[in-house]
C-alpha positions in Angstrom: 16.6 7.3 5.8 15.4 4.9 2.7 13.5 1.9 3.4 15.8 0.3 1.5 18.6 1.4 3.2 17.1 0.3 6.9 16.6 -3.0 4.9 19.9 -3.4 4.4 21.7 -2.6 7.5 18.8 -5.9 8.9 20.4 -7.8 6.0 23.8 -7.3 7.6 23.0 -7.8 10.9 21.1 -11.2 10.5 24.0 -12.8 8.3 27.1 -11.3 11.3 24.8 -13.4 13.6 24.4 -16.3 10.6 28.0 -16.6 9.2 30.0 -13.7 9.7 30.3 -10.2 7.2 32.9 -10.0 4.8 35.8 -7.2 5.6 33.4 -4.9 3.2 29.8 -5.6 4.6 31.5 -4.5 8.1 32.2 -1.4 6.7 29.4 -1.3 4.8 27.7 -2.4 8.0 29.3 1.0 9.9 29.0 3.2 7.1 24.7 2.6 7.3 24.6 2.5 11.0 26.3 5.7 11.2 23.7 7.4 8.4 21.0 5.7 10.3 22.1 6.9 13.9 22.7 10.5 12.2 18.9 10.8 10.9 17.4 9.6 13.8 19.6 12.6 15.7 18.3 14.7 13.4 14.5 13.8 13.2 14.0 13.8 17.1 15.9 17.4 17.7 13.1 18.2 15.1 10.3 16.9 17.3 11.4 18.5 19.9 12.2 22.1 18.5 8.7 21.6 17.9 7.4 21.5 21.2 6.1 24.5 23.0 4.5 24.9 27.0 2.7 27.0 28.3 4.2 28.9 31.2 2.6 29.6 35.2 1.7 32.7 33.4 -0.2 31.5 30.9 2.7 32.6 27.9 3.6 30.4 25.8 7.5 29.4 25.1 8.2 27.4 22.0 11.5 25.5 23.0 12.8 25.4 19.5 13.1 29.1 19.6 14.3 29.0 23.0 17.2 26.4 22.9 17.4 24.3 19.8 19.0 26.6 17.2 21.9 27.3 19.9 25.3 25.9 18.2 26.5 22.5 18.0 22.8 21.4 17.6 
């Protein structure tokens, strides 16, 4: 997500706090968190399909290949 973007959704948040958000910075307020909620979804499942242990056996199983291309992901 855009710095600018992350920006923003602060912006919001600090003036609902302040004085309230208009009927169109609420939705503009959900539209951004949703974005924002969605990338962060989608950056940690790719930190994790990163991650690989070895085994008691000494073989090595990458979890990505193992579970994180399984549907719905």
């Amino acid at each position: 997500m855009k710095e600018e973007k992350i920006k923003r959704i602060n912006e919001l948040y600090h003036k609902s706090k302040k004085e309230g958000l208009t009927k169109e910075e609420q939705k503009e307020q959900q539209i951004l968190r949703k974005e924002y909620i969605e990338a962060f979804k989608q950056n940690l499942r790719g930190q994790l399909n990163q991650i690989s242990i070895q085994e008691k056996d000494g073989s090595i199983t990458n979890l990505g290949e193992k579970y994180g291309n399984k549907a719905g992901h």
